[in-house]
Structure formats: structure tokens, C-alpha cells
C-alpha positions, 0 to 999 in steps of 0.5 A, a space after each residue: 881152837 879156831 872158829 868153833 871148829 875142832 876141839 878147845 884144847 888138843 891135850 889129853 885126846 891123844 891127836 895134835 888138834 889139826 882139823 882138816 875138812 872130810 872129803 868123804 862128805 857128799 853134799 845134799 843134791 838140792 838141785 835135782 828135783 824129784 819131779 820136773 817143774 812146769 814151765 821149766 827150761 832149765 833141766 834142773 828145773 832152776 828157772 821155773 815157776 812155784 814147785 808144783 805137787 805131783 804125785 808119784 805114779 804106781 808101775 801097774 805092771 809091778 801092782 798086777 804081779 803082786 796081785 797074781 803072786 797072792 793069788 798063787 801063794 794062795 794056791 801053793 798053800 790049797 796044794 800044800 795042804 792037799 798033799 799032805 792030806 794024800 790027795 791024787 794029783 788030778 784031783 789037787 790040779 783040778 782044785 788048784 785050777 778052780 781056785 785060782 780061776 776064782 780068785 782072778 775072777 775076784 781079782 778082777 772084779 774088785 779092780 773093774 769096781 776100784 777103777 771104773 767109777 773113777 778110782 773111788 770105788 767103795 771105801 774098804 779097810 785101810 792097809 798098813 803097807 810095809 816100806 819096800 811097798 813104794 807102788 801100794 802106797 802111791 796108788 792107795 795115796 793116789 785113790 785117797 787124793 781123787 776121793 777126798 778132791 771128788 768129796 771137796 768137789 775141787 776141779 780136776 784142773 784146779 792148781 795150787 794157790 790159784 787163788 792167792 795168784 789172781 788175789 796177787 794180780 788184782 792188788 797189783 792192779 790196784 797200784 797200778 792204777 793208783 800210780 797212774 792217778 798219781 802220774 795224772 795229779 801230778 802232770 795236772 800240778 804241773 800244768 796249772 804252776 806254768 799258768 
């Protein structure tokens, strides 16, 4: 065994106890950032300031098509069932056509409600979303941030550790100025020790 790497003693493994190093491994890509760092001029972001939070956006085009399938599915299901109770089919489209005219309307009222006062809207019960469910999730994470940044009363254009930065400059100020007292005793020193 050499460097702790293999096994301590090859005999009853069945193997000569060589090592050799797996190709197949794919290193983790730790360069590639998810987001594009601000003020970066590098494309891998490599050369930027501190790494900055930014949520991921919902595709609204995807989050409209889940709505309108739920509405369809919930219409699939009145015509389903008025089938089988042997209803006519003027009848089933014409129930099928209100129903679904309700529930756009619905749909569209609890979004004019959810987006126009500034994505809060009413504190509503709290979905479990599912894993394949990526587009829910970021905007039911993107409405839970402007709340509790609206409940905080935090500005819109507040940035992260702002406030440790202008603390950072007035420290570096201080030093500065120090130094340059020191600088001037210094000089002084000097110039009495000539006279």
C-alpha cells in the first residue's frame, strides 16, 4: 500500500493490488457558475466581485400552460362524468364551455390579485410542490422573498453586505489617516534632529 490508497495487503482479494486512477470520473465543474457574477469580465465570472444571490426566474409561458391544463383536466372530468350519466352532447359542451369560462375567469382574477399589488397578494395556503415542479417553486419563492423584503421594509435596490462594505471603508479610512499622522510625526522628528 502506498499513500493510503488501494488496499493494505492484495492477498485474499483475488486482484494483484495494482491502483490505477479511474478515467470515468468527471470532476465537479466549480468554475461554471449557476448565475453570471456582477461586474464580471471574465465568462466564467472568475474575475468578479463577491457572488451575488439571484433568484432563478419562472418561465411564465410553462406556469400558464400548467394553469390552463388544470383547468382542462377539470373539465375533461365534468365530461367524463356527464357521459356516463348518458347526457346529450349539446348539453355536455355547453356545460363543459361554461365551466371552463369560470374557471379562466377564476384563473385570471387570482392572478390580476397575486401580480398587481406587487406580487403579495393574500397570504394563501402554502403548496407542497413536487420535484419535477422547478417553475412553481421559483415563483412561490420569488413571491415569499418581495413579502417578507415588503414585511422588512428592505429597499428594492438594497445589496448584500452593504453594510460590512462602507463599515470595511470607514476602518480603512481610519488607517489611513493614521498612517498619514504617523508620516507627519515622523517628518517632524526628523526635522528637529537636523536643528
Amino acid at each position: 500500500m502506498s499513500d493510503n490508497v488501494g488496499l493494505a495487503t492484495p492477498r485474499g482479494s483475488g486482484t494483484s493490488g495494482y491502483v490505477q486512477r479511474n478515467l470515468a470520473h468527471m470532476k465537479p465543474r466549480d468554475m461554471a457558475a449557476p448565475y453570471p457574477l456582477r461586474g464580471s469580465s471574465d465568462a466564467n465570472g472568475v474575475s468578479g466581485g463577491p457572488r451575488h444571490n439571484k433568484l432563478r426566474q419562472p418561465d411564465k409561458g410553462l406556469l400558464e400552460h400548467d394553469r390552463k391544463r388544470e383547468v382542462e383536466v377539470k373539465v375533461f372530468e365534468l365530461r367524463d362524468k356527464l357521459e356516463e350519466e348518458g347526457v346529450e352532447e349539446d348539453e355536455i359542451e355547453s356545460r363543459c364551455d361554461e365551466l371552463r369560462k369560470k374557471l379562466l375567469a377564476d384563473m385570471e382574477k387570482s392572478q390580476d390579485r397575486k401580480g398587481g399589488s406587487g406580487g403579495g397578494g393574500g397570504v394563501g395556503p402554502r403548496r407542497n410542490f413536487k420535484m419535477h415542479q422547478v417553475h412553481e417553486l421559483a415563483d412561490a419563492k420569488i413571491r415569499e422573498s418581495e413579502r417578507l423584503r415588503q414585511a422588512l421594509k428592505i429597499s428594492k435596490d438594497y445589496e448584500e453586505g452593504s453594510h460590512w462594505k462602507k463599515q470595511e471603508e470607514r476602518l480603512k479610512k481610519a488607517l489611513e489617516q493614521e498612517t498619514d499622522r504617523g508620516k507627519d510625526e515622523m517628518k517632524s522628528e526628523r526635522e528637529r534632529d537636523r536643528h
